[in-house]
C-alpha positions as CSV (number, residue, x, y, z in Angstrom):
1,X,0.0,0.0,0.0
2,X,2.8,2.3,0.6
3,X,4.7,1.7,-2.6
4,X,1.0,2.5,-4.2
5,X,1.1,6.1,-2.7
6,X,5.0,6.7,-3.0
7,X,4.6,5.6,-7.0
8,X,1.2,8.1,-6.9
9,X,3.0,11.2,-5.4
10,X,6.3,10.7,-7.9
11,X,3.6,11.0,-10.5
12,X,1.6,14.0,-9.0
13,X,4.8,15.9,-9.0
14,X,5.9,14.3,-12.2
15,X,3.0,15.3,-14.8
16,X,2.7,18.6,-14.0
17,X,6.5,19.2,-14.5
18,X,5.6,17.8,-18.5
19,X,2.7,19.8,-18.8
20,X,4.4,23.3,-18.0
21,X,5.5,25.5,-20.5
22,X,9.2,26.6,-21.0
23,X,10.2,29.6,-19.4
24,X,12.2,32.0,-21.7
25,X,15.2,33.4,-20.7
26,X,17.2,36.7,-21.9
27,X,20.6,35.7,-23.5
28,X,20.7,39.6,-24.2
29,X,18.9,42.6,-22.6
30,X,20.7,45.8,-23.2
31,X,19.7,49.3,-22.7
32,X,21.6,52.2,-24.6
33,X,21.5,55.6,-24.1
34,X,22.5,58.4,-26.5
35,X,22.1,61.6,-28.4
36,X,19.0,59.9,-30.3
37,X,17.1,58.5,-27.6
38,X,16.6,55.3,-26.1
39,X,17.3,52.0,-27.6
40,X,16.5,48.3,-26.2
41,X,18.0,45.0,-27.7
42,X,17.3,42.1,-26.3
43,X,17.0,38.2,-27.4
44,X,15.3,35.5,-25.5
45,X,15.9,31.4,-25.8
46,X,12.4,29.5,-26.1
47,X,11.5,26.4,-27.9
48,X,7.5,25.9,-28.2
49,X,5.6,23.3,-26.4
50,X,4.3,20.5,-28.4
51,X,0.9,21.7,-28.4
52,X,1.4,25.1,-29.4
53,X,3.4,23.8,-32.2
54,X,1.0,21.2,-33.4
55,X,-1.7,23.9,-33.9
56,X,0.8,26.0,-35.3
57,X,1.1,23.5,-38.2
58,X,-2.4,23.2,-38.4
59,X,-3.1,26.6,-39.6
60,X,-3.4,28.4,-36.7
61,X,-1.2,32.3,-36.7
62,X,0.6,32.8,-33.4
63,X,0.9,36.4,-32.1
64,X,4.2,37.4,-30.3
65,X,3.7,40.7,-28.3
66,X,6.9,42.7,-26.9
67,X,5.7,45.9,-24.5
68,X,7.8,48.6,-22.6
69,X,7.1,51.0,-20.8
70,X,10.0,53.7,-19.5
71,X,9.3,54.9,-16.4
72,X,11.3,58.5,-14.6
73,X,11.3,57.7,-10.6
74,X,9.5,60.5,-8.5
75,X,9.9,60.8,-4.8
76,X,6.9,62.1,-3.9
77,X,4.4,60.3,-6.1
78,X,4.1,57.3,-7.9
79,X,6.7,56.9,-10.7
80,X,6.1,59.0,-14.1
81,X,5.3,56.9,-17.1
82,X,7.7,58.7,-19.8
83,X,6.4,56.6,-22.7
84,X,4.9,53.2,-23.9
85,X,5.8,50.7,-26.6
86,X,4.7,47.3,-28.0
87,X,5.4,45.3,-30.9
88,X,3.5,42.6,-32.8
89,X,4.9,39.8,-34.9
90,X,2.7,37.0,-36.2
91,X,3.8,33.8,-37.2
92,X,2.0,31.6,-39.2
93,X,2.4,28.4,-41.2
94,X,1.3,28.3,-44.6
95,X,0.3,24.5,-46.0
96,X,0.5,24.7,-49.6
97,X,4.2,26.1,-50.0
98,X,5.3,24.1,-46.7
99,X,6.8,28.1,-45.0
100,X,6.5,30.0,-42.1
101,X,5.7,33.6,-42.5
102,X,6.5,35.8,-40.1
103,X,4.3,39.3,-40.2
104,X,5.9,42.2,-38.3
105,X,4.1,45.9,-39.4
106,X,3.6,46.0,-43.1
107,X,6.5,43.2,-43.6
108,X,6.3,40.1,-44.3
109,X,9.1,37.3,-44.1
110,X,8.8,33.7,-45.6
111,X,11.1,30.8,-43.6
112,X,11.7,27.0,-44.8
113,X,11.7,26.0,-40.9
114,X,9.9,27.0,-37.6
115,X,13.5,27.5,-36.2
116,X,14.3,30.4,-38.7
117,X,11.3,31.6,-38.5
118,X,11.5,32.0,-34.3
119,X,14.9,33.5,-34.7
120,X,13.2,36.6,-36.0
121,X,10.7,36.7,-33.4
122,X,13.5,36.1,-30.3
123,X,15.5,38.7,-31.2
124,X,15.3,42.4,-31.5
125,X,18.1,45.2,-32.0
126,X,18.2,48.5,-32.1
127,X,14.3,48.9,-30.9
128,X,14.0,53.0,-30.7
129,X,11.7,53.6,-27.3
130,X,11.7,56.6,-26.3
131,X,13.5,60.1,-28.1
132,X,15.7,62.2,-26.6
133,X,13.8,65.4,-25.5
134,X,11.5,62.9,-23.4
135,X,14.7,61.3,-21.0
136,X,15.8,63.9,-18.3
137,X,18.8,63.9,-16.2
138,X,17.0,61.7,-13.4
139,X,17.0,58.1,-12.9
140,X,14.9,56.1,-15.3
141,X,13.8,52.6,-15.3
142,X,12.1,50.1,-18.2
143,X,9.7,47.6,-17.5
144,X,9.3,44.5,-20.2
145,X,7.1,42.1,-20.9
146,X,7.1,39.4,-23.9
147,X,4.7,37.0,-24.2
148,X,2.7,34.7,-26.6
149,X,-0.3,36.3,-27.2
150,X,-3.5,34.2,-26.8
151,X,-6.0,36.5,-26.5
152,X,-5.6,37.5,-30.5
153,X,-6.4,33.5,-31.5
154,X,-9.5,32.8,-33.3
155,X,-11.9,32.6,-30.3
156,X,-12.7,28.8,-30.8
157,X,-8.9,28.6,-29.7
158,X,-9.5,30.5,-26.8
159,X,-12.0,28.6,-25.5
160,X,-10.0,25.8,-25.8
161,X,-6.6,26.5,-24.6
162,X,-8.6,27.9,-21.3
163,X,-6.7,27.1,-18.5
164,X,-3.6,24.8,-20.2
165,X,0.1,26.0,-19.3
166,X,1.6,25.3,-22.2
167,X,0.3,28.4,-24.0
168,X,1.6,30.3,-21.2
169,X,4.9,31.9,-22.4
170,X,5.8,34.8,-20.7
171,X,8.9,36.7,-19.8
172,X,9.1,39.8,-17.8
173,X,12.2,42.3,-16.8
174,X,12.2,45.5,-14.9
175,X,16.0,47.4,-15.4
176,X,17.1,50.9,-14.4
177,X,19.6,52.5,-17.2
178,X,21.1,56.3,-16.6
């Protein structure tokens, strides 16, 4: 009876463990300052979870959202919000030619794998977030969030993914620059 219960509670910690989602991490995250503004690269390491790739390959786009928002720290009130900024890039999987296309703006990019494809959506350099007359001489801080996007599915994919943690990718950083 014991072995039953020891063998049960290996698994209850086990399965969940599978079921989670990778957490990205930053390989870069760099903040420069100078006569033009304010500028963010950054590039994160994710592979997607099974799941998420299956319906991927099944026709269903993928929205990657970066946001930032610069922040100016006030003593005697909450922190000033200096400026917001977000970026969209959608990935999708096109059947009949056998590419991914990666949508960012107006542009659109065509890949032979889902591994080239992700490389443009990991990585950011040079990304232009706030200008010059907005940054004062006080201390300033950014706070960044990346994350795949659910809520821009087709809604019968909402409804579906409620409540799994494999569509929960989601990286957040909050870093001072002077």
């Amino acid at each position: 009876m014991w072995f039953a219960a020891l063998v049960f509670a290996w698994l209850a910690l086990w399965l969940p463990m599978q079921a989670r989602a990778e957490v990205p991490e930053f390989t870069e995250f760099e903040i420069v300052r100078n006569d033009e503004g304010v500028s963010l690269s950054f590039a994160l390491r994710f592979d997607l979870p099974r799941g998420v790739e299956d319906a991927l390959s099944k026709g269903v786009p993928l929205y990657f959202v970066a946001e930032i928002e610069v922040f100016r720290d006030r003593w005697y009130w909450r922190d000033k919000r200096i400026t917001k900024a977000s970026r969209v890039w959608r990935v999708a999987y096109q059947p009949l030619t056998r590419k991914y296309r990666v949508s960012f703006g107006g542009l659109n990019q065509n890949f032979d794998s889902l591994n080239d494809a992700l490389v443009n959506v990991r990585r950011v350099s040079g990304w232009k977030i706030a200008e010059k007359d907005q940054i004062d001489d006080g201390r300033h801080y950014v706070e960044f969030t990346y994350r795949l996007d659910t809520t821009l599915l087709p809604r019968p994919m909402q409804i579906g993914i409620g409540g799994q943690p494999e569509w929960t990718l989601l990286v957040e950083k909050t870093q001072r620059f002077h």
